[in-house]
C-alpha positions as a printed NumPy array, in Angstrom:
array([[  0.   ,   0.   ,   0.   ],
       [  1.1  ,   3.632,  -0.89 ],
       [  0.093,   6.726,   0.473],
       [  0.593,   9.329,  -1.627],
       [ -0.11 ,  13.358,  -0.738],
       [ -2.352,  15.257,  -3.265],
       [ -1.227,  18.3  ,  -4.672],
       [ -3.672,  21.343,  -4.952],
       [ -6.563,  20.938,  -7.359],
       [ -7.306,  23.579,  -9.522],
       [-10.769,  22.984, -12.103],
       [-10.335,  24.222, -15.285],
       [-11.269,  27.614, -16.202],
       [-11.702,  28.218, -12.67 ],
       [-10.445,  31.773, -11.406],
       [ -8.832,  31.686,  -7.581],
       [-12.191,  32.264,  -6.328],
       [-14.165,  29.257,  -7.232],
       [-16.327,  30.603,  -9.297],
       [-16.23 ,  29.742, -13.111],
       [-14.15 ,  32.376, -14.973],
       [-17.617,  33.311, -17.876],
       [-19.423,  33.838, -14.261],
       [-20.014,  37.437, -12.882],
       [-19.024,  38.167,  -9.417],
       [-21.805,  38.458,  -7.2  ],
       [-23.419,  41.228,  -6.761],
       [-23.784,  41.332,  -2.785],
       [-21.286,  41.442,  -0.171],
       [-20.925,  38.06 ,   1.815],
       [-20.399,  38.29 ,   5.088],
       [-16.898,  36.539,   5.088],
       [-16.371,  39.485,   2.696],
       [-17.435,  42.791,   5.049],
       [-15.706,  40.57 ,   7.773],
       [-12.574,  40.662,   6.145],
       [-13.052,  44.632,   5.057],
       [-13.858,  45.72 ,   8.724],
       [-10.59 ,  43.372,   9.842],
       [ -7.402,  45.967,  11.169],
       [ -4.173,  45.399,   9.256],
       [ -2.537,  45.089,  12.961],
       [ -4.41 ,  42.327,  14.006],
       [ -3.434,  38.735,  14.419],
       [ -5.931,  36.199,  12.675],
       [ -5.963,  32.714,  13.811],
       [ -8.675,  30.698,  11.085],
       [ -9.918,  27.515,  11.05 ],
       [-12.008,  26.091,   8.508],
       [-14.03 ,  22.925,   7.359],
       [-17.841,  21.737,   7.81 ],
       [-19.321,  22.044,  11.41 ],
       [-19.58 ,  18.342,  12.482],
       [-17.825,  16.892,  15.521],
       [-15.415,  15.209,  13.134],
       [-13.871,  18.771,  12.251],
       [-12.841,  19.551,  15.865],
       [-14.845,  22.914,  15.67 ],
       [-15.161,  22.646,  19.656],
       [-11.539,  21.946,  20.186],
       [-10.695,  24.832,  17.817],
       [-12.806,  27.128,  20.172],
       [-10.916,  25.547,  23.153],
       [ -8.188,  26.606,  21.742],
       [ -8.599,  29.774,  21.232],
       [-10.093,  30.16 ,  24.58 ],
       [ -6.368,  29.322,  26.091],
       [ -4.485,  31.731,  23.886],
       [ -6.976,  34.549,  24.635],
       [ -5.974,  33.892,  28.195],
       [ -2.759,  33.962,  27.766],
       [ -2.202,  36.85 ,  24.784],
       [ -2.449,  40.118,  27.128],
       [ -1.867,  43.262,  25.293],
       [ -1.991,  41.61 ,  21.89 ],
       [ -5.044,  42.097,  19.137],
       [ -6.099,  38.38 ,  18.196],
       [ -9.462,  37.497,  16.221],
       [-10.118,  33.595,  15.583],
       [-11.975,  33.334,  12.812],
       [-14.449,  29.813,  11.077],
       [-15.06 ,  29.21 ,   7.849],
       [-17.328,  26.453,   6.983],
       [-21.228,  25.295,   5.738],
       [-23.253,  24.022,   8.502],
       [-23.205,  26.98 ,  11.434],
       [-27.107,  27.216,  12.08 ],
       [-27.333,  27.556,  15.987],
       [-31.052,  28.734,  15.711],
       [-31.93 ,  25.482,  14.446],
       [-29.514,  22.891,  14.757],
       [-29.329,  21.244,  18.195],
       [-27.204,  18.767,  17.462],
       [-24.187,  20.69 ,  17.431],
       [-24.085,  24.094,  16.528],
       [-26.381,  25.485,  19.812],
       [-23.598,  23.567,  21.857],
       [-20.877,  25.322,  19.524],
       [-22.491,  29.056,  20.361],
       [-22.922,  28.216,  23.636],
       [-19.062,  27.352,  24.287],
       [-18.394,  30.175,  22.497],
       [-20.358,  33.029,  24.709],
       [-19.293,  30.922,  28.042],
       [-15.606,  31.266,  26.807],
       [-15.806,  34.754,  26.466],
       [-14.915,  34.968,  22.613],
       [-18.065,  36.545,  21.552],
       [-16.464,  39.603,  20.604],
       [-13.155,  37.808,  19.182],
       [-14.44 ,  34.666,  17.463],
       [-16.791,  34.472,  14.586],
       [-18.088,  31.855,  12.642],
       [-18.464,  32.412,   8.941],
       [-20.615,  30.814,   6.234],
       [-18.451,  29.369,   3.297],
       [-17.796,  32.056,   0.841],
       [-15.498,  33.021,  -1.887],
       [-13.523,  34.699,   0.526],
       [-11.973,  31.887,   1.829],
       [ -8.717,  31.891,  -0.34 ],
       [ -8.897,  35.922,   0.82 ],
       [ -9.553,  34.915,   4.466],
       [ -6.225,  32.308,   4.205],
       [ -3.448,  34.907,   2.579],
       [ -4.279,  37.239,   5.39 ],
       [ -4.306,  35.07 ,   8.549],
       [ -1.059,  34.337,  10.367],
       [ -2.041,  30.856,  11.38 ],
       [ -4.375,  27.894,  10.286],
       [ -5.261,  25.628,  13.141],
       [ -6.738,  22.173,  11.577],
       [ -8.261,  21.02 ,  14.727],
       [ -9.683,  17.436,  13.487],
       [-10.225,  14.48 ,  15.332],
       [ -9.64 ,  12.33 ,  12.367],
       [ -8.894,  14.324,   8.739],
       [ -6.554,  12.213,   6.171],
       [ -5.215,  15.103,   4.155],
       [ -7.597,  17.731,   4.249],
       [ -7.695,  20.353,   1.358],
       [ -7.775,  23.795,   2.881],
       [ -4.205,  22.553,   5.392],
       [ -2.664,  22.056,   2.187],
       [ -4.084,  25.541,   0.937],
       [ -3.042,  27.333,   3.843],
       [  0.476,  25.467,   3.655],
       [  0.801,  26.662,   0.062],
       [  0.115,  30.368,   1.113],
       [  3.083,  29.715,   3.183],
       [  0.94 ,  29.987,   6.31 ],
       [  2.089,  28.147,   9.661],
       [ -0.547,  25.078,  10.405],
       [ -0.863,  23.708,  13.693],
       [ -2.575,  20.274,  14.098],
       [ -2.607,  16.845,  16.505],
       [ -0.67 ,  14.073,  16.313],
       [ -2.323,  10.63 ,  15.726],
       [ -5.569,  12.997,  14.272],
       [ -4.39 ,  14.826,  11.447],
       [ -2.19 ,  13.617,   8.095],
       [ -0.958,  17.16 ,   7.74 ],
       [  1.282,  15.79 ,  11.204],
       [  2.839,  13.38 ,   9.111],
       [  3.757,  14.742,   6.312],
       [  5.342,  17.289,   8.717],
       [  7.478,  14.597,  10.058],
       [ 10.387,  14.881,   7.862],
       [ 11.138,  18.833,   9.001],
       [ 11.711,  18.769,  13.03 ],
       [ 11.311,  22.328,  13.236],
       [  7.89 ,  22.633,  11.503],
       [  6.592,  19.257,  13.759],
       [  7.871,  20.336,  17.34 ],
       [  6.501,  24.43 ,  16.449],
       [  2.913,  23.189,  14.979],
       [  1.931,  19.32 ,  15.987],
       [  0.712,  18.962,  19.95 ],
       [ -0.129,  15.406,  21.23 ],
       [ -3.405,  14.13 ,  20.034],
       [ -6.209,  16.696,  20.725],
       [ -4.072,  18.555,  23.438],
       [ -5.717,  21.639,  23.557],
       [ -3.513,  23.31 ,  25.922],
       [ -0.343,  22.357,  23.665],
       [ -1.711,  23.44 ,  21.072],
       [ -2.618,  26.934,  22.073],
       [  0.868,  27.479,  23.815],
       [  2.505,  26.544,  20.39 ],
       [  0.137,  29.267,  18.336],
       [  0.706,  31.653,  21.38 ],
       [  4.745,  31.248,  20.66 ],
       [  4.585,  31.847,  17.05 ],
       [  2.28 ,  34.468,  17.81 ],
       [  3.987,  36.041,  19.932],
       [  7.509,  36.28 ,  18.014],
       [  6.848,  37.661,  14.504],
       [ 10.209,  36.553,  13.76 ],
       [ 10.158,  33.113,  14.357],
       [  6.77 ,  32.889,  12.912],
       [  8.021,  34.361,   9.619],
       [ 10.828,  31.797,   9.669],
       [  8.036,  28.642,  10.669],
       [  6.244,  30.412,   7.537],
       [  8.936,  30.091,   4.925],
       [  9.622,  26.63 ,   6.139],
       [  6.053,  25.559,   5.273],
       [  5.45 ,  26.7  ,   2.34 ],
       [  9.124,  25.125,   1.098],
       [  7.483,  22.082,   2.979],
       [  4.175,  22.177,   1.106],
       [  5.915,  22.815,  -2.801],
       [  7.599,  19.596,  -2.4  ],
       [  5.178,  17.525,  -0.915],
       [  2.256,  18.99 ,  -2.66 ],
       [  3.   ,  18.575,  -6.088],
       [ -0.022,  17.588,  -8.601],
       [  2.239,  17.362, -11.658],
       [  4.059,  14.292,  -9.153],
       [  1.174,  13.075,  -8.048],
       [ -0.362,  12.293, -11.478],
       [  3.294,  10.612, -12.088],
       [  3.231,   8.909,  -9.622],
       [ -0.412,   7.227, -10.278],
       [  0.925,   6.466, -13.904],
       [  3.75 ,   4.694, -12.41 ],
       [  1.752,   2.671, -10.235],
       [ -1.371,   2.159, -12.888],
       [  2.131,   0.212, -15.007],
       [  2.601,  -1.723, -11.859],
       [ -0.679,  -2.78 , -11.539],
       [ -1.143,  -3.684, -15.05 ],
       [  2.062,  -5.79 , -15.069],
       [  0.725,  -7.198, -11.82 ],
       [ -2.924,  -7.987, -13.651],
       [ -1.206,  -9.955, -15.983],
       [  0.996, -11.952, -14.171],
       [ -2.226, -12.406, -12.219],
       [ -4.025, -13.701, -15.235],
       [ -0.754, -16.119, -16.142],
       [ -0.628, -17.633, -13.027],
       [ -4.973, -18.397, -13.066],
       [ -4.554, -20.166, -16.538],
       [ -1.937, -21.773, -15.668],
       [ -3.701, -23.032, -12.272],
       [ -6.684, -23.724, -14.541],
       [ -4.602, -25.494, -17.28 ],
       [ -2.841, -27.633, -15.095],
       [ -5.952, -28.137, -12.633],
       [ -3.874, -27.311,  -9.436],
       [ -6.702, -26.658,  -7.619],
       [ -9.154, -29.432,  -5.647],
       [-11.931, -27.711,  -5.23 ],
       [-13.624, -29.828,  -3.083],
       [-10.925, -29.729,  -0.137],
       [-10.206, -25.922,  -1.142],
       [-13.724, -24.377,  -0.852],
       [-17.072, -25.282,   0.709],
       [-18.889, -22.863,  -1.467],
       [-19.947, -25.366,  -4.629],
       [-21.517, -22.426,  -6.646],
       [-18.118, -20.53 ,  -7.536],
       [-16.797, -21.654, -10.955],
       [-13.336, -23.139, -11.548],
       [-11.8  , -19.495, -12.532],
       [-13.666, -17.635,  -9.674],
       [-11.538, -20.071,  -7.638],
       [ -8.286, -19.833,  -8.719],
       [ -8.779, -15.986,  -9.288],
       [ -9.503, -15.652,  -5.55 ],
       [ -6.433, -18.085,  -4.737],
       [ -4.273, -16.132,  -6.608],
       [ -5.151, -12.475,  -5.169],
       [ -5.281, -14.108,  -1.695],
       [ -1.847, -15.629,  -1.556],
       [ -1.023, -12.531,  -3.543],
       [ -1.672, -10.308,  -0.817],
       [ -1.384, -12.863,   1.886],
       [ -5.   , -12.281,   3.404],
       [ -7.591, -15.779,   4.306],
       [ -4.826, -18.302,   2.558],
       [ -5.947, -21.815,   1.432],
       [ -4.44 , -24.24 ,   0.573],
       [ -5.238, -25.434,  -3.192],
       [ -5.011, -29.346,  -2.046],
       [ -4.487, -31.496,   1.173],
       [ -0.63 , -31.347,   2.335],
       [  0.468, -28.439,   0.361],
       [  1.38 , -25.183,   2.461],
       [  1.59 , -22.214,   0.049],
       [  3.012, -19.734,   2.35 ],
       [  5.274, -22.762,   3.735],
       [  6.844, -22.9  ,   0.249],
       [  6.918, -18.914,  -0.434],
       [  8.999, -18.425,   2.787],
       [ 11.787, -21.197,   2.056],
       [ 11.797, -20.654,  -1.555],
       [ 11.032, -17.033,  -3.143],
       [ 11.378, -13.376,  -1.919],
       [  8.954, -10.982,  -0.542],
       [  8.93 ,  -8.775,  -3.846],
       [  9.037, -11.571,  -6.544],
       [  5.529, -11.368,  -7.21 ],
       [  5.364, -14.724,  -8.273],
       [  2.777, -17.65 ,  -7.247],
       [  3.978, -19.975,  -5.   ],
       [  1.522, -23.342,  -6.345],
       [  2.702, -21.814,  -9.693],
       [  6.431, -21.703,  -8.918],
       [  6.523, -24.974,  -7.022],
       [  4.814, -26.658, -10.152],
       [  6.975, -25.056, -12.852],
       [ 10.176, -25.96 , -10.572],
       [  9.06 , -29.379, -10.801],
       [  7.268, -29.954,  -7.821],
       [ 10.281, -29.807,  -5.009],
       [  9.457, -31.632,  -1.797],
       [ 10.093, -29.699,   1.361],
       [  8.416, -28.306,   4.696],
       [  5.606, -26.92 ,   2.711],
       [  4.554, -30.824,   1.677],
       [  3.732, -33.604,   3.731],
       [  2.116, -36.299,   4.054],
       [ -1.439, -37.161,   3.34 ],
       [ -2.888, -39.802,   5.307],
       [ -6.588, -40.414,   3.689],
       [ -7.204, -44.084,   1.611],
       [ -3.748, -46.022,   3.063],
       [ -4.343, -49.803,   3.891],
       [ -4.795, -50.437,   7.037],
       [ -3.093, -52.92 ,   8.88 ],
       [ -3.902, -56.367,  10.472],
       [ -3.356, -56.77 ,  14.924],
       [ -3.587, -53.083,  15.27 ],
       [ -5.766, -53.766,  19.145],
       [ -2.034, -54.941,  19.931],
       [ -0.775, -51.729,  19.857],
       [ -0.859, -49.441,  22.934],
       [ -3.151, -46.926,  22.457],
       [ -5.143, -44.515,  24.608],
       [ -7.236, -41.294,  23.062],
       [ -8.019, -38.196,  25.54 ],
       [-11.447, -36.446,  25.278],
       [-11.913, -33.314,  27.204],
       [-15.636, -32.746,  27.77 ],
       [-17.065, -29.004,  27.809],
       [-20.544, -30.621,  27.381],
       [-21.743, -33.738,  27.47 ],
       [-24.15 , -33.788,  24.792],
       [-21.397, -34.12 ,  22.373],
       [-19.255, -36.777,  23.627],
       [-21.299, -39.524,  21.731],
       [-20.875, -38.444,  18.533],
       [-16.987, -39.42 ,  19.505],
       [-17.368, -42.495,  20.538],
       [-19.753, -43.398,  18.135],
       [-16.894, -42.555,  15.915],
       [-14.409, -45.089,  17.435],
       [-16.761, -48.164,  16.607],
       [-15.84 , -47.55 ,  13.139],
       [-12.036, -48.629,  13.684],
       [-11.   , -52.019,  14.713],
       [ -8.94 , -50.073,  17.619],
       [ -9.754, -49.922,  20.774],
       [ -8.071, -46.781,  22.831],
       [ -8.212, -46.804,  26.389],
       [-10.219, -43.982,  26.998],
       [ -9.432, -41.009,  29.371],
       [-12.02 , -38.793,  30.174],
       [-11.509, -35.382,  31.538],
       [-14.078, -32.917,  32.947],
       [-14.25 , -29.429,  35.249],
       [-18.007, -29.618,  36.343],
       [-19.14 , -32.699,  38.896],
       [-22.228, -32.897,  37.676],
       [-21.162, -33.729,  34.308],
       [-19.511, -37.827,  35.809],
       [-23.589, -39.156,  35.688],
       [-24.109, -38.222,  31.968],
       [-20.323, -39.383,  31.315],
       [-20.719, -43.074,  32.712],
       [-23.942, -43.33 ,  31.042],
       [-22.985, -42.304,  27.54 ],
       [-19.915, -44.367,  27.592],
       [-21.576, -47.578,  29.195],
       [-23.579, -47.401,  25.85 ],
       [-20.436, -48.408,  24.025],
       [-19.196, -51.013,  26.727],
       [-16.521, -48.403,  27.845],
       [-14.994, -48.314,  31.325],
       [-12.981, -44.562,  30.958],
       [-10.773, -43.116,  33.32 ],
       [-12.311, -39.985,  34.506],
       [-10.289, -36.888,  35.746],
       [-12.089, -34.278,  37.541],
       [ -9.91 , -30.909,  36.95 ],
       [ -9.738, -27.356,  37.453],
       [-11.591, -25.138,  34.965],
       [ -8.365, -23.735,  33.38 ],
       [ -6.533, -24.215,  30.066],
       [ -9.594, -25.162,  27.708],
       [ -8.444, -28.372,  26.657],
       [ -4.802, -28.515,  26.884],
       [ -4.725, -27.651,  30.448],
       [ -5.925, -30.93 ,  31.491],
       [ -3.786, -32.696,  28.836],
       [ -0.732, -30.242,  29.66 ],
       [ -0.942, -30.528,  33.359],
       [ -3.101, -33.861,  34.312],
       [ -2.673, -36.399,  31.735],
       [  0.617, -35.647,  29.62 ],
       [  3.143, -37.34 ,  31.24 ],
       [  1.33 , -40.301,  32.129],
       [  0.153, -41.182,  28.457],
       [  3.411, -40.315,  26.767],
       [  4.631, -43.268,  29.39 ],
       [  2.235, -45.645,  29.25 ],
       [  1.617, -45.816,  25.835],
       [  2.952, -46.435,  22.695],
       [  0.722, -43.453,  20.748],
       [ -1.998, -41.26 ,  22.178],
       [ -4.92 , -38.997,  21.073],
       [ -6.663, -35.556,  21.801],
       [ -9.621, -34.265,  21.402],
       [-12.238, -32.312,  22.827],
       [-16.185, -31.746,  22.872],
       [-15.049, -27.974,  21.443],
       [-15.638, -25.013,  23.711],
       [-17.547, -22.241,  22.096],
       [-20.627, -22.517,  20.115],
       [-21.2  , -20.631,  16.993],
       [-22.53 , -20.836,  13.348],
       [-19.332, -22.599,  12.337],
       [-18.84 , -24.739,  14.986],
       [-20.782, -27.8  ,  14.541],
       [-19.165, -27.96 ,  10.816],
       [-15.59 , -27.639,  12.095],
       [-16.599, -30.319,  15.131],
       [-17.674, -32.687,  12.44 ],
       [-14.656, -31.637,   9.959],
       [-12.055, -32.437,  12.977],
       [-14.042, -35.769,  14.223],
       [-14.132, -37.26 ,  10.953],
       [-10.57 , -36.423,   9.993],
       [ -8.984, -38.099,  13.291],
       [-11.7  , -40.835,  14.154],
       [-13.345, -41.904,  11.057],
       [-16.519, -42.222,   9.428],
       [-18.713, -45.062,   8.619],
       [-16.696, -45.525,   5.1  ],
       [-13.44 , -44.593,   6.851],
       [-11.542, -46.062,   9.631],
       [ -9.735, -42.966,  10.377],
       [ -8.2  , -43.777,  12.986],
       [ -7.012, -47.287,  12.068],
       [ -6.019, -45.816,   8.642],
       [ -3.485, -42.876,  11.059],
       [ -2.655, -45.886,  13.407],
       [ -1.223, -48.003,  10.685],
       [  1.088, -45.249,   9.128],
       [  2.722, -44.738,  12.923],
       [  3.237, -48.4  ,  12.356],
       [  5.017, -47.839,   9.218],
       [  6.646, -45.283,   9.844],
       [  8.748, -45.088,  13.188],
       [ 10.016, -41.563,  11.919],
       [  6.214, -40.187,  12.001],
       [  5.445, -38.49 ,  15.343],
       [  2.274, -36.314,  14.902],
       [ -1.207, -36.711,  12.825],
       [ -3.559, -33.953,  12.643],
       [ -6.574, -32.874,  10.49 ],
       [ -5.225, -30.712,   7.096],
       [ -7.701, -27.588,   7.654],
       [ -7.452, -25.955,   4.486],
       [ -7.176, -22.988,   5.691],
       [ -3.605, -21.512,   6.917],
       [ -3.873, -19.35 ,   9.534],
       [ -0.906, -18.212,  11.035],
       [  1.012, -16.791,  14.457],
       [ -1.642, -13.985,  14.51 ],
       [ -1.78 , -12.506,  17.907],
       [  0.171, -15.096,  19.522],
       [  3.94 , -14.43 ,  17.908],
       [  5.227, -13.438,  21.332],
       [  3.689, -16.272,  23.429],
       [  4.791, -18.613,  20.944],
       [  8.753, -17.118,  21.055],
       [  8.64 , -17.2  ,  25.07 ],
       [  7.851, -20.103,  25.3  ],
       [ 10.084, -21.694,  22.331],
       [ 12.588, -20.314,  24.26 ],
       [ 12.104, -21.943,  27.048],
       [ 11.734, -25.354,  24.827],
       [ 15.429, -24.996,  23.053],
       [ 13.461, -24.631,  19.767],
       [ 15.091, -22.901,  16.49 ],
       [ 14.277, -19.914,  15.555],
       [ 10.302, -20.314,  14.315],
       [  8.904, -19.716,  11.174],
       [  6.548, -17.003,   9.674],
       [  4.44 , -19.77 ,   8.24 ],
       [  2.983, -22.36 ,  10.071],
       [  1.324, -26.212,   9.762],
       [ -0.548, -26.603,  13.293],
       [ -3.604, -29.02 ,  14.266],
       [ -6.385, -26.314,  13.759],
       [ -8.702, -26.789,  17.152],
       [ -5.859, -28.367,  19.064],
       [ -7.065, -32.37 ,  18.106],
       [ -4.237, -34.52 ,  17.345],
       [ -2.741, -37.801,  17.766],
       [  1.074, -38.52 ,  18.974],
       [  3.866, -41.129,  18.722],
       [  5.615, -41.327,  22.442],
       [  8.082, -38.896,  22.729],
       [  7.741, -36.874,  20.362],
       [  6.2  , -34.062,  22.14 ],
       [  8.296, -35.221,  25.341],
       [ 10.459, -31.524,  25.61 ],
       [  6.837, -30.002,  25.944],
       [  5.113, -32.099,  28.427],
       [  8.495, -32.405,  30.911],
       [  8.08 , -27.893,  30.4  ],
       [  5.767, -28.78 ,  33.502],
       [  3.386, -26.267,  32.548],
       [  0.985, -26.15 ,  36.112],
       [ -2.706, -24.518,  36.323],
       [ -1.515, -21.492,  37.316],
       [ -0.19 , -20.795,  33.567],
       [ -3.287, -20.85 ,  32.53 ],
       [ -5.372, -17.808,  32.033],
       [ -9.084, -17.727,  33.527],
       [-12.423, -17.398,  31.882],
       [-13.188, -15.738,  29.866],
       [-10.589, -15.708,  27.501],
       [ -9.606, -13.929,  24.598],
       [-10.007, -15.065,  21.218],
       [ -6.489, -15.073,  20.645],
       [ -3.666, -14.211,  22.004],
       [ -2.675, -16.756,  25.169],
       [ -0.326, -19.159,  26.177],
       [ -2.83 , -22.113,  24.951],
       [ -3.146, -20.27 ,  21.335],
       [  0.365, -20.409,  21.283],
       [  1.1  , -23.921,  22.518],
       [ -1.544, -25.213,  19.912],
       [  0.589, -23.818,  16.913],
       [  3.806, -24.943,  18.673],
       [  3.312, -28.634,  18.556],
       [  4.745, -29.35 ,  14.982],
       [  7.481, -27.302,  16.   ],
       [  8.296, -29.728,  18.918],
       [  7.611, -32.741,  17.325],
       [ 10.45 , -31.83 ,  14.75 ],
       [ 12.867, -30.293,  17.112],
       [ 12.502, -33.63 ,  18.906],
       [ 13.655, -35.649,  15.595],
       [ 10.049, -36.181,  14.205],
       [  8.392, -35.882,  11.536],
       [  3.961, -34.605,  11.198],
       [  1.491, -35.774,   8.414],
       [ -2.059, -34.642,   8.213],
       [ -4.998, -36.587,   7.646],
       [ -7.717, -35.712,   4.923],
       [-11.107, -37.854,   4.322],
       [-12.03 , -36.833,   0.348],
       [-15.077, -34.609,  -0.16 ],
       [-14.741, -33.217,   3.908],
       [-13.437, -29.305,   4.292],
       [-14.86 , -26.449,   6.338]])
């Protein structure tokens, strides 16, 4: 993104009063006008101008001038308002409270608010300071007029964009640009300039050399032509690297989207601009990470697609693939295998949809149950009597969601006693997305009744004594987000390498683990009080960060991670 200062705007055939140059001048006097005639030469004019809205600051303006009148003995100083909207006889919004601070102030001899007129340009060659006294103004116009007329303009930081583009020139930003709406700043910086002709002639000259060469409309149209080439260029690589998806059919559509009514080219055309500008990723197919590949493979500027790259390199292997665990045989004597799977249960109405899911494998995990509310052990025994189960339940604090009570109950003890182990929960919040991402996580890990998920996962830990971790491939690839410092902290204290910008991590914390390979975190000896209360944040913890973490331990401690993917399932 660019952010480019405009230049002044002039309309053809317009003459410096904004009226159109075949147009008579009017025939009566505006009041901006007989204001202006009546004005003294020796008197100091402080203007401010814009529409009278809150926005515009017109309040803060009057503050303002409030403080220097209280402070400017002996000196002649009028404040002066330009602007449309000043109707205190029948707005009550805002202009009745305007005239009111106005009269309590004491300015109603010194401050007057004028209708807009042709005058303005008049009104800003004679005053000897603008104040722009906006709450929130990007680049407003009439600062960059009364810049141009070489006039001193005093704004607030964090409110104004005339602040910034004063930035560059220390003396113009520490004479004009107080702390964000800082009324009493403010006025003591127009009271110095006021006060010393000489120094405001100097702030003067230093403006207007300020405002030629960032205000420049012959640059600024230059400018947009430069960048109208780079977007064209960027257009077509855009439109190579869509045909190319398209040609090449790089794209599943039924693990990348949800939505079956976009067409083939609406979906590569929003891949593209997505990974493009690195905003809601996804991945084209299962076990591809696009922004896995970019990182280790192409710089930020290149422009270039990474599923287009990787293809037309000859689709490398690295970090950014893995494995895809989804139609694999599964193998014989698999109930010889030590196995136990860890459900954390927020509510009990949706525990038997997981168990129901574990009569579809040949497995059978010893089951470890863990709860925070008492009352929940009834509904518990009853639900898993249905499926002749005899868990092990752990009544535990109500801390760390899910992974407390794996973390700091259960950890240890599975990662000894058994050869792999599972995690999963009931899910925590409810939501319009939730029962599809419950389903999309269930039937990934556990199965449905065509898939033996979890025999099909079991069976490639069997194979492959170098596999440590098997999660669910979400398709979409959400990253550190608000949890970049948690997540370094904390690798710190695990001996990790330095982490990534992109990340793999099991979306929703499910997962299931070869022993030892997330050993280094469960010895951390995380304990319930690392755990934040309820309620908590939608981002941003220790448990957000120890959730994206995990593939990052399971290498570190010499493993590999593959993701499982059941065709024709995505969220």
């Amino acid at each position: 993104m660019e952010v480019m200062p405009q230049g002044p705007c002039v309309l053809p055939e317009a003459d410096q009063d904004g009226g159109s140059a075949n147009t008579a001048p009017l025939a009566t006097e505006t009041v901006a006008e007989r204001y202006l005639r009546h004005l003294d030469k020796d008197t100091l004019l402080v203007l401010g101008a814009g529409t009278i809205e809150m926005r515009k600051g017109v309040d803060l303006f009057i503050e303002t001038a409030s403080r220097i009148s209280k402070n400017a003995q002996g000196m002649k100083v009028k404040y002066a308002w330009i602007g449309s909207g000043y109707l205190p006889d029948y707005d009550f919004n805002v202009s009745v409270w305007l005239n009111d601070q106005i009269n309590r102030s004491g300015l109603g001899l010194q401050l007057t608010m004028l209708d807009e007129s042709p005058a303005y340009r008049e009104l800003i060659k004679r005053c000897d300071l603008f104040i722009m006294s906006s709450r929130l103004d990007a680049l407003p116009n009439v600062a960059i007029d009364a810049m141009l007329a070489g006039k001193p303009v005093l704004c607030f930081e964090n409110a104004c964009g005339i602040a910034e583009q004063l930035e560059p020139y220390p003396d113009l930003h520490g004479s004009c640009v107080a702390p964000y709406l800082d009324c009493t700043d403010l006025a003591q910086k127009a009271l110095d300039l006021l006060q010393d002709p000489g120094r405001r002639n100097q702030i003067a000259e230093l403006t207007l050399a300020a405002a030629e060469n960032r205000f420049q409309m012959d640059g600024y149209v230059a400018r947009l032509r430069e960048l109208g080439k780079i977007c064209r260029e960027e257009s077509r690589e855009e439109d190579s690297d869509i045909s190319y998806i398209l040609d090449h059919r790089l794209i599943d559509r039924k693990f990348h989207t949800t939505n079956t009514s976009l067409s083939d080219r609406t979906i590569a055309q929003r891949y593209v601009l997505s990974w493009r500008k690195n905003i809601y990723g996804r991945k084209p197919f299962a076990g591809f990470h696009p922004g896995i590949y970019f990182e280790n493979n192409l710089s930020s500027g290149s422009g270039r697609d990474p599923l287009v790259d990787w293809h037309q390199q000859g689709q490398p292997s690295g970090l950014w693939q893995v494995q895809v665990i989804e139609s694999s045989p599964v193998l014989a004597n698999l109930n010889e295998l030590s196995v136990a799977l860890h459900v954390h249960v927020f509510s009990p109405e949706f525990l038997t949809p997981i168990l129901a899911r574990l009569n579809f494998n040949s497995v059978r995990p010893d089951l470890y149950i863990s709860f925070s509310d008492p009352d929940f052990e009834p509904e518990i025994l009853r639900v898993s009597a249905q499926f002749d189960l005899d868990p092990n339940l752990r009544l535990v604090p109500n801390l760390g969601r899910d992974m407390g009570p794996l973390l700091s109950e259960l950890a240890l003890e599975l990662d000894r006693c058994y050869s792999l182990h599972g995690h999963v929960h009931t899910i925590f919040n409810e939501g319009v997305h939730v029962p599809a991402m419950r389903e999309f996580l269930q039937i990934n890990l556990l199965g449905n009744t065509k898939l033996p998920m979890l025999d099909r996962i079991l069976s490639q830990f069997v194979q492959q004594p170098g596999l440590g971790m098997v999660f669910a491939d979400d398709p979409n690839c959400l990253g550190w987000s608000e949890n970049r410092d948690q997540a370094e902290a904390l690798a710190q204290r695990l001996g990790l390498p330095p982490l990534p910008v992109a990340i793999d991590f099991p979306v929703g914390s499910m997962f299931w683990a070869r022993k030892g390979s997330l050993k280094s975190l469960y010895e951390l000896g995380l304990n319930w009080d690392d755990y934040p209360e309820e309620p908590l944040p939608y981002d941003g913890t220790i448990l957000h960060a120890v959730e994206r973490l995990m593939p990052q331990v399971c290498m570190a401690n010499g493993y590999t991670y593959a993701v499982a993917h059941v065709p024709g399932i995505s969220r």
